[in-house]
N, CA, C and O atoms as a Maestro MAE file, in Angstrom:
{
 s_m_m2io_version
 :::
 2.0.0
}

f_m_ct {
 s_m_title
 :::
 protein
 m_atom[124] {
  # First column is atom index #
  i_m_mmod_type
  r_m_x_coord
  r_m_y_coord
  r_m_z_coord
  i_m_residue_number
  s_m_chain_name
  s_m_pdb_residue_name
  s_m_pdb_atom_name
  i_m_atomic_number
  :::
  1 25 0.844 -1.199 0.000 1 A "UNK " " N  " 7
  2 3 0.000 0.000 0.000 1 A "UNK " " CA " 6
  3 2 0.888 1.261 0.000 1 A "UNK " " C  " 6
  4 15 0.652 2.191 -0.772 1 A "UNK " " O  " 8
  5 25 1.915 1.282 0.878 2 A "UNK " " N  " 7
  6 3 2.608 2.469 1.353 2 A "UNK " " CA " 6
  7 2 3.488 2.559 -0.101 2 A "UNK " " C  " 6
  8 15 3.725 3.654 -0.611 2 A "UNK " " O  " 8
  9 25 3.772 1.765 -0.478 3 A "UNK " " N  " 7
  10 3 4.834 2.016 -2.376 3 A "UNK " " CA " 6
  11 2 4.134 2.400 -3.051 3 A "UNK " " C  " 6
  12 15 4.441 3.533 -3.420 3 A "UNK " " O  " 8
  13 25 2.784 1.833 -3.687 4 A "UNK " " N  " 7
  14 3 1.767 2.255 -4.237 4 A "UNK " " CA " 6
  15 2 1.741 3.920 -4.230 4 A "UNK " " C  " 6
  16 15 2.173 4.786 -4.991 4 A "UNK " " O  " 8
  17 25 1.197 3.916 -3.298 5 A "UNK " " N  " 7
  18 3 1.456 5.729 -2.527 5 A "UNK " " CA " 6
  19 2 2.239 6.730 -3.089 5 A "UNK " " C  " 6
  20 15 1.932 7.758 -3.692 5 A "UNK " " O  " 8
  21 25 3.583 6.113 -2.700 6 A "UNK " " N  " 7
  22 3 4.704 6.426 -2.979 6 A "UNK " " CA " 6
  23 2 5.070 6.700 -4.518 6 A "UNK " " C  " 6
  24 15 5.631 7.651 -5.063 6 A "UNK " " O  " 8
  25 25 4.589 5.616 -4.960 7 A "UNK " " N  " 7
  26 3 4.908 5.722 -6.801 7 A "UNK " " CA " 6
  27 2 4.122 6.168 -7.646 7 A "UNK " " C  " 6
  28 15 4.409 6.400 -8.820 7 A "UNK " " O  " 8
  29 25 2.793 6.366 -6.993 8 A "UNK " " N  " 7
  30 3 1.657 7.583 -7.257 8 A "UNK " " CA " 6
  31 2 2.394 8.911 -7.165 8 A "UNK " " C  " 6
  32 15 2.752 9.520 -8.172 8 A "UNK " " O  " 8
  33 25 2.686 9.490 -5.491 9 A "UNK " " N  " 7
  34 3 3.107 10.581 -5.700 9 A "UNK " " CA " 6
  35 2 4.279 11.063 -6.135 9 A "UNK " " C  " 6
  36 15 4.420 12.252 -5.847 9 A "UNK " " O  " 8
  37 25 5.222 10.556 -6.754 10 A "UNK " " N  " 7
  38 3 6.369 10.189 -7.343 10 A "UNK " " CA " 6
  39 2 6.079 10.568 -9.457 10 A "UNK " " C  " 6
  40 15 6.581 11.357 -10.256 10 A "UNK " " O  " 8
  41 25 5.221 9.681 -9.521 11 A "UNK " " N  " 7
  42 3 4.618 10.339 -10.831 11 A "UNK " " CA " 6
  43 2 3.948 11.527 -10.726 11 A "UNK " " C  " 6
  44 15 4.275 12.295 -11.631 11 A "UNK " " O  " 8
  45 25 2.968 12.067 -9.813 12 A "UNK " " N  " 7
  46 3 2.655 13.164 -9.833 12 A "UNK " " CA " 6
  47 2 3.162 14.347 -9.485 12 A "UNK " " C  " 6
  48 15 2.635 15.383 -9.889 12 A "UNK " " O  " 8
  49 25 4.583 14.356 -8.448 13 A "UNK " " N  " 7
  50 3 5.550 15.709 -8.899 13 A "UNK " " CA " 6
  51 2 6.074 15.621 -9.677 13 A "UNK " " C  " 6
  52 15 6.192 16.745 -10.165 13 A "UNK " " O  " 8
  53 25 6.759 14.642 -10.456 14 A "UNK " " N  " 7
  54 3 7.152 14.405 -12.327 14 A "UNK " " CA " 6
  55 2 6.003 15.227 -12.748 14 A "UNK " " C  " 6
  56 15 6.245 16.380 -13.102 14 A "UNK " " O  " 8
  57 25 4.909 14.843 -12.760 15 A "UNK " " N  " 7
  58 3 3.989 15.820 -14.022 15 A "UNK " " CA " 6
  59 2 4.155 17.335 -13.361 15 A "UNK " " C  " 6
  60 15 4.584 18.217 -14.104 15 A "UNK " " O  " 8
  61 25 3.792 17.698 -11.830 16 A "UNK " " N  " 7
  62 3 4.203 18.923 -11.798 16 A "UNK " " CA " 6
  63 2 5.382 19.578 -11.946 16 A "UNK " " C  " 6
  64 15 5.426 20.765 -12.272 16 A "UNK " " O  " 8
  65 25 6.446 18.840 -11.713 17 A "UNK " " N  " 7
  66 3 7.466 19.465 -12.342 17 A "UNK " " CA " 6
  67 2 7.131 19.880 -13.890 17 A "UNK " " C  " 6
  68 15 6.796 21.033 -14.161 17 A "UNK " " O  " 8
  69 25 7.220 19.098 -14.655 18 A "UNK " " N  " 7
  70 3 6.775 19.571 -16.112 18 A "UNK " " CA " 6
  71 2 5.770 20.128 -16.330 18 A "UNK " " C  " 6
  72 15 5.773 20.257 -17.554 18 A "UNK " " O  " 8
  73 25 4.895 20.554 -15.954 19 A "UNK " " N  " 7
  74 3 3.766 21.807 -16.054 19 A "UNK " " CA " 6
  75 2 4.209 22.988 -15.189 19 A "UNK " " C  " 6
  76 15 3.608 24.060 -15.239 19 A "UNK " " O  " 8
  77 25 5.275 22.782 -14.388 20 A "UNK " " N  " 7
  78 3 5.713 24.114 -13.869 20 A "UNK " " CA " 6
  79 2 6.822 24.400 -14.771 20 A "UNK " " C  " 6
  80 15 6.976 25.612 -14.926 20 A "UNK " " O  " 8
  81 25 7.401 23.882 -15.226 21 A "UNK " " N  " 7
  82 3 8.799 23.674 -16.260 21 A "UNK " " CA " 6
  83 2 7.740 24.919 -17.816 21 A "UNK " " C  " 6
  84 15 7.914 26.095 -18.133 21 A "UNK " " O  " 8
  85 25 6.914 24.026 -18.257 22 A "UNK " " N  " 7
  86 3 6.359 24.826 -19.405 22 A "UNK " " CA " 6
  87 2 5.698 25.679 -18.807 22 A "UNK " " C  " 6
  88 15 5.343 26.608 -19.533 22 A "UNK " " O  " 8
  89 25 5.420 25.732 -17.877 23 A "UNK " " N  " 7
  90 3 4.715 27.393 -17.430 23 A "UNK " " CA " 6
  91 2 5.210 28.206 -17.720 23 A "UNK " " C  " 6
  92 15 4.864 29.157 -18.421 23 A "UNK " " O  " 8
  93 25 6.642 27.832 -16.937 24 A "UNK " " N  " 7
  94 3 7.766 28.894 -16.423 24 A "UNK " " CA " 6
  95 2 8.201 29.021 -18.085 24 A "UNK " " C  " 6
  96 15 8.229 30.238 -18.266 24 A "UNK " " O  " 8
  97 25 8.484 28.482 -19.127 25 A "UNK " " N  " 7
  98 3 9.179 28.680 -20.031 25 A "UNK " " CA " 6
  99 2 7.857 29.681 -20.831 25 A "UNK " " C  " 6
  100 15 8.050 30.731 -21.444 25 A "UNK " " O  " 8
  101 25 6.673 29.076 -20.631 26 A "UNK " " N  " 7
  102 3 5.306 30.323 -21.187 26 A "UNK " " CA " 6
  103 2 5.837 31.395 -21.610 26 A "UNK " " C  " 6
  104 15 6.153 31.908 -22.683 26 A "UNK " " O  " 8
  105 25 5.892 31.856 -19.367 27 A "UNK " " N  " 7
  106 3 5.877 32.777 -19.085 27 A "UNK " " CA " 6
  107 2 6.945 33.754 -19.540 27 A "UNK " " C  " 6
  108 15 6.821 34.945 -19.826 27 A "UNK " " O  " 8
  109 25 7.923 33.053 -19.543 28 A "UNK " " N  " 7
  110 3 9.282 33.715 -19.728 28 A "UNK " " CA " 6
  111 2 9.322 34.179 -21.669 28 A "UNK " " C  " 6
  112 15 9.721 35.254 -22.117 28 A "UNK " " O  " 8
  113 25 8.865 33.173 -22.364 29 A "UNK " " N  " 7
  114 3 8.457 33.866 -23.833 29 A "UNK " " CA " 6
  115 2 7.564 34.797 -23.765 29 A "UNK " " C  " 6
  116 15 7.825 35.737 -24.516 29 A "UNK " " O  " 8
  117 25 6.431 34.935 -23.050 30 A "UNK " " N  " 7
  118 3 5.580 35.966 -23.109 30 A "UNK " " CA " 6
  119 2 6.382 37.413 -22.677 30 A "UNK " " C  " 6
  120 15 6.555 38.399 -23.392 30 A "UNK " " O  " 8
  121 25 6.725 37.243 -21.548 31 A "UNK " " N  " 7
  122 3 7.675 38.413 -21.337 31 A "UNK " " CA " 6
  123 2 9.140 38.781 -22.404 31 A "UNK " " C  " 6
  124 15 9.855 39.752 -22.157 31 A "UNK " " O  " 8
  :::
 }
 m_bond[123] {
  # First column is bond index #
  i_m_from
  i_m_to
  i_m_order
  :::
  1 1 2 1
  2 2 3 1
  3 3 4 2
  4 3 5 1
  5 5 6 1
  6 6 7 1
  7 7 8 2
  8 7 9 1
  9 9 10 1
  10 10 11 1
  11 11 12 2
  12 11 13 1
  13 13 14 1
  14 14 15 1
  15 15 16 2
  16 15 17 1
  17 17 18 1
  18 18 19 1
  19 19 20 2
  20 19 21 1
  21 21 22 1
  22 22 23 1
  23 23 24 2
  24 23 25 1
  25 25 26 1
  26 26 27 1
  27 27 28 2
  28 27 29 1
  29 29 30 1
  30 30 31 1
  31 31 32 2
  32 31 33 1
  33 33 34 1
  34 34 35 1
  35 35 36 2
  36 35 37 1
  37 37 38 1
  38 38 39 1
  39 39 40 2
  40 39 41 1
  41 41 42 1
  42 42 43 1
  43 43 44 2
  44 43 45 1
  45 45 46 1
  46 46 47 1
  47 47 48 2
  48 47 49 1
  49 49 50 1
  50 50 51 1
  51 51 52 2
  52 51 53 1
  53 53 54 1
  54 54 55 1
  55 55 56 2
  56 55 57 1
  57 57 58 1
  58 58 59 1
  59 59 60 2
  60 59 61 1
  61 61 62 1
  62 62 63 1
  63 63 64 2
  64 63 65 1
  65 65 66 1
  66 66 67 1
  67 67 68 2
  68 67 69 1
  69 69 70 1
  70 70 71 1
  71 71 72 2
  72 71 73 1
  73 73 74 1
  74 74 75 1
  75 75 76 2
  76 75 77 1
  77 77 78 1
  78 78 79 1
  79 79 80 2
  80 79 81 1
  81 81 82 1
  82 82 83 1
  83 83 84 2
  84 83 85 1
  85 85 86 1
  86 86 87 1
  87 87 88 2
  88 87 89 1
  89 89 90 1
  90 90 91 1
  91 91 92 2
  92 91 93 1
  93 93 94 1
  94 94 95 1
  95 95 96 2
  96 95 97 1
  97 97 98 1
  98 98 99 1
  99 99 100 2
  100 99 101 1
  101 101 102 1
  102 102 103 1
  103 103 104 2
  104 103 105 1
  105 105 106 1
  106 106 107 1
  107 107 108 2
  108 107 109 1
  109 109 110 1
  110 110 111 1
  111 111 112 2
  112 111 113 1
  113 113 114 1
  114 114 115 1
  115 115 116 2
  116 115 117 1
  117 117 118 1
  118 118 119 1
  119 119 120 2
  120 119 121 1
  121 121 122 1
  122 122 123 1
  123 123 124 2
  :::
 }
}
């Protein structure tokens, strides 16, 4: 149960990293 967990939230700061990654790069072309 507790790995499960673990390798859930493990993939899901991977995706936020990369949606903060292209944010930040958005943002930074927009400006």
């Amino acid at each position: 149960m507790i790995e499960v967990e673990e390798d859930t939230l493990t993939k899901r700061i991977e995706e936020i990293k990369k949606h903060a990654r292209f944010t930040s790069r958005t943002n930074f072309e927009e400006r």
